[in-house]
N, C-alpha and C positions, 0 to 999 in steps of 0.2 A: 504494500500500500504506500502511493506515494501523495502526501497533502503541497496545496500549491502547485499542480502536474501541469495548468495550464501554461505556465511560460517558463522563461530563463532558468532555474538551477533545476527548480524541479520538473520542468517538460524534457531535461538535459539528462536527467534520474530514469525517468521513463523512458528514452531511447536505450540509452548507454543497458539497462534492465533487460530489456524486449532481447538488445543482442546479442544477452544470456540464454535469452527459452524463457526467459523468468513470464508466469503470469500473471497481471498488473491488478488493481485496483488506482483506480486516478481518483482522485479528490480536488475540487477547483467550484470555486462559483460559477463560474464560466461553463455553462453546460456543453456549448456551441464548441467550443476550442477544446471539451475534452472530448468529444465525441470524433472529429475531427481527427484528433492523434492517435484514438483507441482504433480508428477504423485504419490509419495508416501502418500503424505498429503490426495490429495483427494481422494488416495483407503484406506485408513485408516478412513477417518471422514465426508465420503460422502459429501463433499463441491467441489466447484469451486474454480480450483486455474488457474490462465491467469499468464502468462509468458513474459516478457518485458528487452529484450535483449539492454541494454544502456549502454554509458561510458559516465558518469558525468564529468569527467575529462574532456570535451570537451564542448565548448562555446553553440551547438546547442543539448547538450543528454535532456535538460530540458524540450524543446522545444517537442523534439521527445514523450516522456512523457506523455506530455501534451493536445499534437495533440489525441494520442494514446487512452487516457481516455476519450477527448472527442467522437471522431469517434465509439468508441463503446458505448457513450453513460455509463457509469461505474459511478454510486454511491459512494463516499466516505465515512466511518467514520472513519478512523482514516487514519494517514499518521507516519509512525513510519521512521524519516530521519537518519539512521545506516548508512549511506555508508561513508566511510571515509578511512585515510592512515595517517602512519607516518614514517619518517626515522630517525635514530639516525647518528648525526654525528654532528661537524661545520659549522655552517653558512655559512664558504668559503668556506668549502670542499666540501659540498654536490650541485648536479650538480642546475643551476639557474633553468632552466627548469622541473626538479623532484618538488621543493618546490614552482613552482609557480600552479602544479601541484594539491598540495598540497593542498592549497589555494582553488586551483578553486573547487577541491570535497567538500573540508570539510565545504566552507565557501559559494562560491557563489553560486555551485549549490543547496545547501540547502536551501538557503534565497529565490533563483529565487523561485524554485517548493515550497516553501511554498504558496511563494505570488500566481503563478500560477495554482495551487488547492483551494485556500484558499474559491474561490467563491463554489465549487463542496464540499466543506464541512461542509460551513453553511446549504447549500440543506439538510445534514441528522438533525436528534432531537437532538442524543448528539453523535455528535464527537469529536475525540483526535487527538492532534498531539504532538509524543515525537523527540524530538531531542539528538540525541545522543551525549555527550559530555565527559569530564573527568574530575577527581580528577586534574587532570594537568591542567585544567583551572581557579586554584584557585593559581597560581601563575609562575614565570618563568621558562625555562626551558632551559640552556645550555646543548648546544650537541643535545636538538631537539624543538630548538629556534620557529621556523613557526607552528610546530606541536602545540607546547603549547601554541603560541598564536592565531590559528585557534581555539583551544576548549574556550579560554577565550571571543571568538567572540560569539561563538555558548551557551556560558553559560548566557552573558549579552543579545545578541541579544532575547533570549528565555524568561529568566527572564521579557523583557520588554513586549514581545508579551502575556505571559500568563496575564498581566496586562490589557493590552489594549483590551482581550477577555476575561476579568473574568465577566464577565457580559451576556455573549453569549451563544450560545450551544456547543464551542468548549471550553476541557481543552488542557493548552497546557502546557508540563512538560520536562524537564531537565535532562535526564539519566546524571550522573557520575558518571560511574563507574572506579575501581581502578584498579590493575593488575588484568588482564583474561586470564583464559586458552584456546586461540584460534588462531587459524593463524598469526591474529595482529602481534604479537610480534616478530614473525621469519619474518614476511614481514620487521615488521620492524626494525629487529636487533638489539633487544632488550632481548630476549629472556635467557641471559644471565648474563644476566644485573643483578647489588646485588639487585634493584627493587623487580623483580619477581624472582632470587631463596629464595627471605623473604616469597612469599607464593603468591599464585592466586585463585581470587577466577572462578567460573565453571560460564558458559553462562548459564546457568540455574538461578542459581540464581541469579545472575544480571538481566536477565529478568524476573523473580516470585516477584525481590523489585519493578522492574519500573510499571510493569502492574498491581500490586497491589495497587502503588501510583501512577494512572497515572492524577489526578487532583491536585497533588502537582507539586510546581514551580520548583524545585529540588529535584531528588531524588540520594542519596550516599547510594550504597547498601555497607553491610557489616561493624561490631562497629568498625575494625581497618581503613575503608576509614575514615569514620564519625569523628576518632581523629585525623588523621593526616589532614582532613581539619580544624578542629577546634584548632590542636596545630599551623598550618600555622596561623590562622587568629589570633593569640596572640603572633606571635611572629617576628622580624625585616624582613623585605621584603629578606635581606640581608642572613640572615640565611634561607629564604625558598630555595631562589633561589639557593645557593650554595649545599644545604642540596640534592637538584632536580637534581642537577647538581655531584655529589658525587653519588648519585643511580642509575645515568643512565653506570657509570662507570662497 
């Protein structure tokens, strides 16, 4: 199951998947663009792709889900959690309801539909689950303050959980990835940003590092994510966070 399948990392999850044999469940608001991939993927790699029209963003999408996988009865091995959102602006400026928004995709409905599959995916030998998170959850971020402390949620919450399952048939791993060339960034206004005209890397590769490592706790594609997480973690909270705050300009 991949959440967010309709564009950039996770429609990038659902190819790269399909050209295992893997058979899909897509998760997207967008019914139109997922039916559209489901119907490409499986006339390409003769698999099963099922289609699951939901908004996370919504107290009962997890639920929907859930009900969903059960009623057909559907197998799990892996759950790849991609669906997420960011906006760039102030904390006061940006509207309450957009970043509580915010929250509830990137944060609770990942945690909920983790815990609410978690039983359907010890049922396989070896499953996975990756949680999609960022370079930006390795410290603050002025101008998109909830953003970057939604992925510091999803970096620690994950880290603990691949702990608590390292013993089991599930690995469970950490995407962080860095600037990407994908809708993301125009959604979220970002796109312009000294960030990413320094350079982005391709949904491809972002997903060839994760599904390559996907028994590691974290994975940072790319050696330029790899030092700027590792020049953050040597150097004053103080300069990360301004430095964060200076790239989103």
């Amino acid at each position: 199951m991949i959440t967010g399948a309709s564009a950039g990392i996770g429609e990038e999850f659902a190819r790269a998947l399909a050209a295992e044999k893997q058979n899909l469940i897509l998760v997207a608001r967008r019914e139109e663009r997922l039916s559209a991939l489901a119907r490409e993927l499986s006339g390409a790699h003769g698999i099963t792709v099922e289609v699951l029209a939901a908004d996370l963003a919504t107290a009962d999408g997890t639920d929907q889900i859930a009900k969903a996988v059960e009623a057909s009865g559907w197998t799990l091995k892996g759950l790849v959690n991609n669906a997420g959102f960011g906006d760039r602006g102030a904390f006061t400026e940006l509207s309450l309801e957009r970043q509580l928004n915010m929250i509830q995709v990137n944060v609770t409905s990942l945690v909920a539909l983790t815990w609410k599959l978690m039983g359907n995916l010890k049922a396989s030998q070896e499953g996975f689950i990756i949680n999609v998170a960022s370079t930006a959850a390795f410290q603050g971020g002025p101008n998109m303050a909830v953003y970057y402390a939604s992925k510091a949620f999803v970096l620690s919450f994950t880290e603990a959980l691949h702990e608590e399952l390292r013993d089991t048939n599930i690995k469970v791993s950490t995407l962080c990835p860095g600037p990407t060339a994908s809708e993301f960034a125009t959604e979220a206004n970002i796109a312009e940003t000294k960030l990413f005209k320094a350079g982005a890397m391709t949904t491809q590769a972002v997903v060839r590092a994760s599904l390559a490592k996907r028994r590691k706790a974290i994975v940072i594609p790319g050696l330029t994510n790899k030092l700027t997480v590792w020049f953050g973690k040597l150097s004053p909270r103080l300069m990360t966070r301004r430095l964060a705050g200076w790239l989103q300009a």
